[in-house]
C-alpha positions in Angstrom: 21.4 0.2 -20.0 17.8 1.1 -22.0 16.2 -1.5 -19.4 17.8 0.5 -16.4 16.5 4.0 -17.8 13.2 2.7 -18.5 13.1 1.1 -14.9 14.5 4.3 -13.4 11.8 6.4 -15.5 8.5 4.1 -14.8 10.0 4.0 -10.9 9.8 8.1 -11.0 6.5 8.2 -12.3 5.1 5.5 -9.7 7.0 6.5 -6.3 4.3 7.6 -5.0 2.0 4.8 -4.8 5.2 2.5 -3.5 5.0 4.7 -0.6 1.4 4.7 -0.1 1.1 1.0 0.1 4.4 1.0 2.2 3.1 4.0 4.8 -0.2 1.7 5.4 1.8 -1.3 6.6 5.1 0.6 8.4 5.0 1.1 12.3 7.6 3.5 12.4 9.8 6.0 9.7 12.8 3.1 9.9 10.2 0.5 9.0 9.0 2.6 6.1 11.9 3.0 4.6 13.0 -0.8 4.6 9.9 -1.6 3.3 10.0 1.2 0.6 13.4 -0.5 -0.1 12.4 -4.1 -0.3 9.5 -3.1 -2.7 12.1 -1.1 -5.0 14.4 -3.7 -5.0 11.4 -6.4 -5.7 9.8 -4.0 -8.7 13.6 -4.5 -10.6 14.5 -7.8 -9.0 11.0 -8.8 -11.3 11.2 -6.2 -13.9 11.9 -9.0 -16.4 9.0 -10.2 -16.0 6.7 -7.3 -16.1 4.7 -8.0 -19.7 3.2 -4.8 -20.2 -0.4 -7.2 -20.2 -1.4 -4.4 -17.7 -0.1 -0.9 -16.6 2.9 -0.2 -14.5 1.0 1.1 -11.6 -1.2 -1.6 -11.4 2.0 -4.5 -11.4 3.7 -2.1 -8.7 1.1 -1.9 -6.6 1.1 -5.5 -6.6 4.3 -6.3 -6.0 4.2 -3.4 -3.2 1.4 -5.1 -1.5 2.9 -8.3 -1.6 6.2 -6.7 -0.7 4.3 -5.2 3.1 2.1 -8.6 3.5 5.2 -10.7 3.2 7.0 -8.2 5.6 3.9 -8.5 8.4 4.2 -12.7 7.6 7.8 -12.8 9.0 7.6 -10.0 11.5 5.0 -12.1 13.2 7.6 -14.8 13.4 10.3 -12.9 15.4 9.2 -10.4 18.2 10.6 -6.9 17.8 10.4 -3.5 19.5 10.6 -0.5 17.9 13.4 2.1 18.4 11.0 5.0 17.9 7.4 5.9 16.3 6.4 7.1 13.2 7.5 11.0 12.9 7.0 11.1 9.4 4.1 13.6 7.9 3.0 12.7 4.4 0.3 15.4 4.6 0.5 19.5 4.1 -0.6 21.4 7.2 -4.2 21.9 6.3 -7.3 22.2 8.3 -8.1 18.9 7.4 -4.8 17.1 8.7 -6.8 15.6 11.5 -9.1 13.7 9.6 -6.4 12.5 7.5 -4.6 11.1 11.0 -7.5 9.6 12.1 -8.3 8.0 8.8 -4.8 6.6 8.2 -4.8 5.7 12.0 -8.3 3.9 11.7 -7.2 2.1 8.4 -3.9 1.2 10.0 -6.2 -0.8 12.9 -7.6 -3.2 9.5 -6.6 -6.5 8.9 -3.6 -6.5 6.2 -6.1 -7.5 3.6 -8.8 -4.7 4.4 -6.2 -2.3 4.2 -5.1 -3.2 0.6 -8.5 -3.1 -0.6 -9.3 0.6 1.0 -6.0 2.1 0.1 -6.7 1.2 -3.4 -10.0 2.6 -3.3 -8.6 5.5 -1.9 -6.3 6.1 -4.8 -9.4 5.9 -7.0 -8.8 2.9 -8.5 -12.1 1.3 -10.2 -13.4 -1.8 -8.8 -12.6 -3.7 -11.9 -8.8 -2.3 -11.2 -8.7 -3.4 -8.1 -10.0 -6.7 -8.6 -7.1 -7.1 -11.4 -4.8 -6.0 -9.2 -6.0 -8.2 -5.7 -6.6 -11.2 -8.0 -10.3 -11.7 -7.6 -13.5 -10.9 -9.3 -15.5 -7.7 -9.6 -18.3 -8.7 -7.0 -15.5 -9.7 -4.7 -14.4 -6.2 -4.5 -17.4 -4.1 -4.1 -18.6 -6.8 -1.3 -15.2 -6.1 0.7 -15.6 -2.5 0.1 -19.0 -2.1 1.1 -18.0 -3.9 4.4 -15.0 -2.7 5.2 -16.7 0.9 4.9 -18.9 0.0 7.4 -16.7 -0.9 9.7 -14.6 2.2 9.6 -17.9 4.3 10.3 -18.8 1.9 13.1 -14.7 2.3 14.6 -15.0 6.2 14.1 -17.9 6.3 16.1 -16.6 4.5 19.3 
């Protein structure tokens, strides 16, 4: 019972990035919310394992990413149409609403592993985090950042 409360409690604390890494790789609200799912049920289906060797947010973003990567890997297997798009809006009504479309709508056009790199940026994560968290070194990182910027500037511009 402790392990569920503690699950329940770290789960609370971390929704949020579960459904920022899910809403970067859904196609539709139905799609977001299986993935969201899956990731859940993957975070306490491994929970045993978690070792506390780094933070909680960094081992569910990972198992979040790899959660949606997985997802894309069989979805490109079997051909499927979807029932509806996306009505889902994560963002307040501000003035700056429409750049936050067109961001998440550029990012969505990225490659699977572009997109894991920027959202994490986005969140603010350091590029040591992030290199913890992708599995690769520090250079690694701020190589695929750099490049990946660029290439957002260069699609916003078409």
């Amino acid at each position: 019972m402790e392990k569920e409360k503690e699950f329940t409690e770290l789960l609370f604390q971390h929704q949020r990035i579960i459904y920022k890494v899910c809403l970067l790789y859904a196609k539709d609200k139905d799609d977001l919310a299986d993935l969201y799912q899956e990731a859940v049920y993957n975070l306490w289906k491994n929970f045993d394992t978690f070792q506390n060797r780094s933070n909680f947010s960094t081992w569910a973003y990972r198992v979040s990413l790899n959660t949606c990567i997985t997802d894309l890997r069989r979805k490109k297997r079997h051909v499927s149409v979807p029932l509806q798009m996306m009505q889902t809006e994560p963002f307040e009504n501000t003035p700056s609403t429409a750049l936050l479309h067109e961001m998440y709508s550029l990012i969505k056009r990225l490659d699977k592993t572009e997109r894991m790199y920027i959202m994490l940026w986005l969140e603010e994560k350091t590029y040591d985090e992030i290199a913890e968290i992708i599995g690769t070194s520090r250079n690694q990182v701020a190589t695929k950042l750099h490049r990946i910027k660029n290439k957002l500037k260069t699609m916003s511009n078409l």
